[in-house]
C-alpha positions, 0 to 999 in steps of 0.5 A, spaced: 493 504 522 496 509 518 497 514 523 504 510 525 507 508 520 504 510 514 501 503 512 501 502 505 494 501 502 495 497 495 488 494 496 487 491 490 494 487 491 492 485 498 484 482 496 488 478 491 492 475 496 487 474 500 485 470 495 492 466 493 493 464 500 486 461 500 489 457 494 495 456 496 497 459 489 505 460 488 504 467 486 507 472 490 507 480 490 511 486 492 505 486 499 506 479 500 515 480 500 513 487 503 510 482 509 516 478 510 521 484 511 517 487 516 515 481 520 518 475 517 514 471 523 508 474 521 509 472 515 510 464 516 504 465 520 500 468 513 503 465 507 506 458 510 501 456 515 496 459 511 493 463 518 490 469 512 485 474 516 482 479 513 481 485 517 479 492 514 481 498 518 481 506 516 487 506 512 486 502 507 478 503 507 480 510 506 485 508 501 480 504 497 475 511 498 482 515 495 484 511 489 477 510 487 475 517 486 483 517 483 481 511 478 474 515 476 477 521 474 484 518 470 479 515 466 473 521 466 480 526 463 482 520 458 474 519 455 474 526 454 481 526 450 484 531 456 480 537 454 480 542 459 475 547 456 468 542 457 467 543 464 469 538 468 464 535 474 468 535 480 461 535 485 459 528 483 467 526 486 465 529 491 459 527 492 463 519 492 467 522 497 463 524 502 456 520 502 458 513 498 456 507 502 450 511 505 442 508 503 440 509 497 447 513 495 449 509 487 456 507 489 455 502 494 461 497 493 466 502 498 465 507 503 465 515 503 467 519 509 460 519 511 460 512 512 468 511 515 466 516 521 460 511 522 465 505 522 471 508 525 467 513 530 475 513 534 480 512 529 476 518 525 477 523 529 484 521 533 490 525 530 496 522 527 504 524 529 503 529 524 497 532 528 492 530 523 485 526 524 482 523 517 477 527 518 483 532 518 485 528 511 478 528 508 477 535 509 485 536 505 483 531 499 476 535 498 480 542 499 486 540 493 488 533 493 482 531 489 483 537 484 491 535 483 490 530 478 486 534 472 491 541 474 497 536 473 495 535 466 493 541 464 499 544 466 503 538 462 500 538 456 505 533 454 503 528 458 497 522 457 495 517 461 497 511 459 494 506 464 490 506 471 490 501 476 494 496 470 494 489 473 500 485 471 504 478 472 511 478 471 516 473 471 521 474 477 526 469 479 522 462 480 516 466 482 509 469 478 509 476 481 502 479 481 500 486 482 497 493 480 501 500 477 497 506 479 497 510 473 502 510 468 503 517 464 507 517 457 510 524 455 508 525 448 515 528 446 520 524 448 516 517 449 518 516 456 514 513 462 513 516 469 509 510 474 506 514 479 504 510 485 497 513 490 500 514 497 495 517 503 501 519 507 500 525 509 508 525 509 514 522 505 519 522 511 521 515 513 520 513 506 525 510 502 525 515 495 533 512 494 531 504 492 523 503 493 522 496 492 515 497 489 517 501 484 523 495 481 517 491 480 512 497 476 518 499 472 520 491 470 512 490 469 512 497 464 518 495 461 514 488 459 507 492 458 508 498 454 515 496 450 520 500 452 527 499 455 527 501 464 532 507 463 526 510 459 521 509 465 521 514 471 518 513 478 514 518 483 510 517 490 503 521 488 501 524 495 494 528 494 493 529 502 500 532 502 499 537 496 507 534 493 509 529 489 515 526 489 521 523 484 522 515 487 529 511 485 535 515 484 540 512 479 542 505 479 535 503 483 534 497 479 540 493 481 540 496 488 533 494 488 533 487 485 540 486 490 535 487 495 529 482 493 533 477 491 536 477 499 529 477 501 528 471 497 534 466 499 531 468 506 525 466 505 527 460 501 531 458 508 525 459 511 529 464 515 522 466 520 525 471 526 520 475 528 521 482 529 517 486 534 516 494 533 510 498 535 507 495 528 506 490 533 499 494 536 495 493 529 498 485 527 491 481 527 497 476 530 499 481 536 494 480 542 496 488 544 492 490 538 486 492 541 482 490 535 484 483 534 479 477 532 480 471 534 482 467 529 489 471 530 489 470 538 494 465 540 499 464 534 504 469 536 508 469 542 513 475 539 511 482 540 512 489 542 508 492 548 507 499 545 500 501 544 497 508 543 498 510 550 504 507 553 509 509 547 515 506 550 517 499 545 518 493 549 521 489 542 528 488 546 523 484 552 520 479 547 527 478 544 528 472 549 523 468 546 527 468 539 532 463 539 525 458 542 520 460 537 525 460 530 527 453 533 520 451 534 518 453 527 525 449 525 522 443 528 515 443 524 518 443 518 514 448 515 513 448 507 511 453 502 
């Protein structure tokens, strides 16, 4: 999945809508939001007709596996108050890394490496756009990613950790948003924040480092959490499989951002459900070109585009007929939140 189009794998975020929607709760995320811009008809199928399918693929299994061992050394470097000369064990995370999941393994609530080849014996091995396979990505995270964290703070010795993989509701609108910040570090010198956010891209080509929409949400919930006003708060991509790290939102994101996500929600208010075909078509549960598709999905939607691993032309403008019928369709059934 994350071989296209760079899935997103805010796991957390996505197991906490799953429960919402089976709920039927009024709170909303920056993953549900981030589902209407990309299919606003897969979004009616989710959140308004309540069609929640929960799915597992190698992204976001391999995603959950990263910001685990993430999330275990943050908090391992904040017990030992930073101090780079105890010996830090590095085997134990590798050991997570690779054997979790297997029998008798003591981390048993996500898989290791070992585990996501078993479940995901294709997709494993199959290289992505940038010639890498996740065997490929495993083999870069043990190699330097996992290591980046521990030398990002030794080398910063101004920085401490300030939060790791902090929950928060915030008021947005008429809306409750709900969802979860990385890591947060404060500069000890000067006060300031930085949010830090995890990606298992291998590259940070194709996304927005102008006006992140993630990060206008982070920066607001850090502002509330930490008391501290947002022009004191910076926001970076952390992306260890890449070995880089990058500065997110240039000057005026916030108004930039906020302009953007009050557009998308006077849309969604409208009920403004117009499918958008793209490849992404080929790993929506709802699309019958996706080639691991349950069958709670099959049937809910007519809209996509044909493109599949092998056959890379993208038919979007043929599925475009059925636009101005399925919008009036949706029209007539009277959908409401």
């Amino acid at each position: 999945m994350e071989n296209i189009h760079n899935v997103d794998t805010d796991t957390k975020e996505i197991v906490e809508e799953a429960a919402e929607n089976s709920q039927k709760t009024s709170k909303f995320s920056y993953s549900k939001l981030n589902t209407y811009k990309s299919c606003p008809f897969r979004y009616m199928l989710q959140y308004v007709e309540h069609h929640f399918i929960d799915t597992s693929t190698i992204a976001s299994d391999f995603g959950t596996l990263v910001h685990f061992i993430e999330e275990s050394i943050a908090k391992e470097l904040i017990n030992i108050n930073y101090d780079f000369n105890i010996a830090f064990d590095f085997d134990k995370y590798i050991d997570i890394f690779i054997n979790a999941g297997e029998p008798n393994h003591p981390i048993s609530e996500i898989l290791g490496a070992k585990q996501l080849k078993k479940k995901y014996p294709v997709d494993f091995l199959t290289p992505d756009k940038y010639g890498y396979s996740y065997e490929d990505k495993a083999n870069n995270y043990l190699n330097f990613g996992i290591y980046r964290l521990y030398d990002y703070l030794r080398e910063n010795t101004n920085l401490e950790i300030i939060g790791v993989e902090k929950d928060f509701k915030i008021c947005y609108d008429d809306l409750i948003f709900h969802g979860f910040i990385d890591r947060a570090f404060r500069d000890k010198i000067t006060g300031d924040i930085i949010i830090e956010d995890i990606k298992t891209w291998q590259d940070i080509k194709n996304h927005d480092l102008v006006t992140p929409l993630q990060f206008v949400f982070y920066t607001q919930a850090a502002a509330e959490i930490f008391n501290i006003e947002e022009s004191k708060i910076s926001c970076s991509y952390e992306l260890p499989l890449a070995g880089n790290r990058y500065p997110a939102g240039t000057k005026g994101y916030m108004n930039r951002g906020r302009k953007k996500i009050n557009k998308l929600l006077a849309q969604i208010k409208a009920k403004n459900f117009t499918p958008k075909p793209t490849p992404l078509c080929y790993w929506c549960a709802f699309s019958d070109t996706c080639p691991t598709q349950p069958e709670e999905g099959k049937g809910l939607c007519p809209y996509r585009s044909n493109w599949t691993r092998n056959n890379d032309k993208d038919f979007s403008q043929f599925a475009k007929i059925l636009v101005a019928e399925i919008v009036s369709e949706s029209l007539k059934k009277g959908f409401v939140d």
